[in-house]
N, C-alpha and C positions, 0 to 999 in steps of 0.2 A: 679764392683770393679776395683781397681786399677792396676791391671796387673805386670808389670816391677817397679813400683812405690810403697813406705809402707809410707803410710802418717799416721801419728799421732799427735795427736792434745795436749796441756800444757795450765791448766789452774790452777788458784787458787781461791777456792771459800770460802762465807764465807757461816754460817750455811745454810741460805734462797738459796742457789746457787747463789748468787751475785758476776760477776767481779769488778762490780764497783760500787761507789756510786750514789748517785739521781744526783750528777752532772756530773756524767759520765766518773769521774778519779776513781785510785785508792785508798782506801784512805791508808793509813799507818796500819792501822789495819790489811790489806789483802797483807804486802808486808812482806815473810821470807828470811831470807839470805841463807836458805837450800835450798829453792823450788828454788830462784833467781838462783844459784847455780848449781843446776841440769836442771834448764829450760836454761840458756847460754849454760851448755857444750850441750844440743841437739840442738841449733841451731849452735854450733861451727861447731858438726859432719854433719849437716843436707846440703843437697846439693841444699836447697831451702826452704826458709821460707818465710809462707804466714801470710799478713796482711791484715785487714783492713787499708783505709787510714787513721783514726785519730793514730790508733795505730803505724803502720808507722812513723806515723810523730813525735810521743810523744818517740817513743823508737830509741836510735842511734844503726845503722850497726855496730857495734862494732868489729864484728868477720868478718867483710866483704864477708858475705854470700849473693847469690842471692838472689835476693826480689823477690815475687808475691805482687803488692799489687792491692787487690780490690776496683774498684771503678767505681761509676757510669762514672765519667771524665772521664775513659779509653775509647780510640776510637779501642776495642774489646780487642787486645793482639796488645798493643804496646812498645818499649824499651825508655827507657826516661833515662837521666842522675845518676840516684837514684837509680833505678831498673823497671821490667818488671811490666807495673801497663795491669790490666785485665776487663773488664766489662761482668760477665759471659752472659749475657742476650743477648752480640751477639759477643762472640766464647765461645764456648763447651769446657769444661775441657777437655776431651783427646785430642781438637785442641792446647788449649794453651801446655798441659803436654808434647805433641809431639814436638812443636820449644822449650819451656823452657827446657825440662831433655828428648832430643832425646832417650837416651839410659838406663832412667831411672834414680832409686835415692832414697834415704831418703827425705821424705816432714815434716815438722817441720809447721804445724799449731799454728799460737798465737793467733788467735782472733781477733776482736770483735765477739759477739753475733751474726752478719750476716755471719759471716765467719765460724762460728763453723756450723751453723746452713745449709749452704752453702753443707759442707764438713761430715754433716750427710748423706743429699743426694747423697754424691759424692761415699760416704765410705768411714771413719776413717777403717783404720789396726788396731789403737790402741788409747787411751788416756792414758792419765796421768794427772788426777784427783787430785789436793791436794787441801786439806781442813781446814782453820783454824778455828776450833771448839771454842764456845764460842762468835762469830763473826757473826753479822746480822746488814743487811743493806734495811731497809724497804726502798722501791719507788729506789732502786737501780735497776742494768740492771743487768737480768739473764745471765746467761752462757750459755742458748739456749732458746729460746722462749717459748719453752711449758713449761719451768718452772714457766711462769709468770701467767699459767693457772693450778698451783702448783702440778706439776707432776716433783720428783726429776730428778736431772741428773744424778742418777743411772738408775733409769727408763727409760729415755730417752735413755741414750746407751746400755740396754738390748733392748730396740724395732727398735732398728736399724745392733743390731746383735754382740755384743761385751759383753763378757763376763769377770768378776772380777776376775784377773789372780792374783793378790798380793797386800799385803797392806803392806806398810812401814810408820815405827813411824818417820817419816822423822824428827823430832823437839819436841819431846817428852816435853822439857823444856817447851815450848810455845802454845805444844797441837795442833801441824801441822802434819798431818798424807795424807801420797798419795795413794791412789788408783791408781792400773794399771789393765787397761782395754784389752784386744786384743780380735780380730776376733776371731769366733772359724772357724775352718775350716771345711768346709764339709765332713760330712763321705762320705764314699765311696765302697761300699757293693764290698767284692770278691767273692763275688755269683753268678752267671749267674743268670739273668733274668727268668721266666719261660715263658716259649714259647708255 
């Protein structure tokens, strides 16, 4: 787990768990001005938010937040004019998290598919799930990979250890509703042991 760090991951899917379509954007079907809305102000607050590089590239720094972005290109955790691009495959996320957020931080995950899926392994603190119901995108790109082996992304972040802390009608007009996801935290018996 994360430690000093609460990373949480923002995504919006449509019924099939699809971020994107078969061409690999978004298409306007999967775009609300509520979720748009509440996914800015968490990277407003977030003291680092992670990309994929196409995502990166298609979404502007707006709020002028540090970048992670992942990419093969990266020559491991190196600082570039744009932001801090990463190639986990050679430095280790508590290497890069220790120069990126020395002292800690809110992490703001956006995605792509390898970065959500990246950041199962790493341990999400939390998602934030929203769904526009009504909305399927056959030969689109899942929101995590096992879903393309059709195992929901509810199911997926229960087996990674995140439990369904609240559902919000985030856009009831349009049939957009978000799931929040968080860790549960380990009990902690105040029982001695028996000996």
């Amino acid at each position: 787990m994360s430690g000093n760090l609460d990373i949480t991951g923002y995504a919006i899917v449509s019924d099939d768990d699809k971020i994107a379509g078969a061409d690999g954007m978004t298409p306007v079907s999967l775009r609300n001005p509520k979720d748009w809305e509440l996914y800015q102000r968490a990277q407003e607050l977030a003291d680092l938010v992670v990309f994929a590089r196409r995502s990166h590239e298609l979404e502007p720094n707006i709020h002028r937040r540090p970048r992670l972005v992942v990419s093969r290109e990266a020559a491991g955790l190196e600082q570039r004019p744009d932001s801090w691009w990463w190639d986990p495959r050679r430095t280790t996320w508590e290497e890069a998290a220790a120069r990126v957020l020395p002292t800690g931080g809110r992490v703001a995950v956006g995605g792509g598919q390898v970065v959500f899926d990246l950041f199962l392994m790493i341990g999400f603190d939390g998602f934030h799930l929203s769904r526009a119901h009504g909305v399927k995108l056959p030969g689109g790109r899942s929101v995590f990979s096992a879903c393309d082996a059709g195992v929901s992304a509810a199911t997926v972040l229960e087996q990674h250890g995140l439990k369904l802390s609240e559902r919000i009608p985030l856009d009831p007009a349009h049939d957009v509703e978000m799931t929040v996801w968080r860790r549960t935290p380990i009990a902690v018996s105040s029982r001695p042991p028996n000996v």
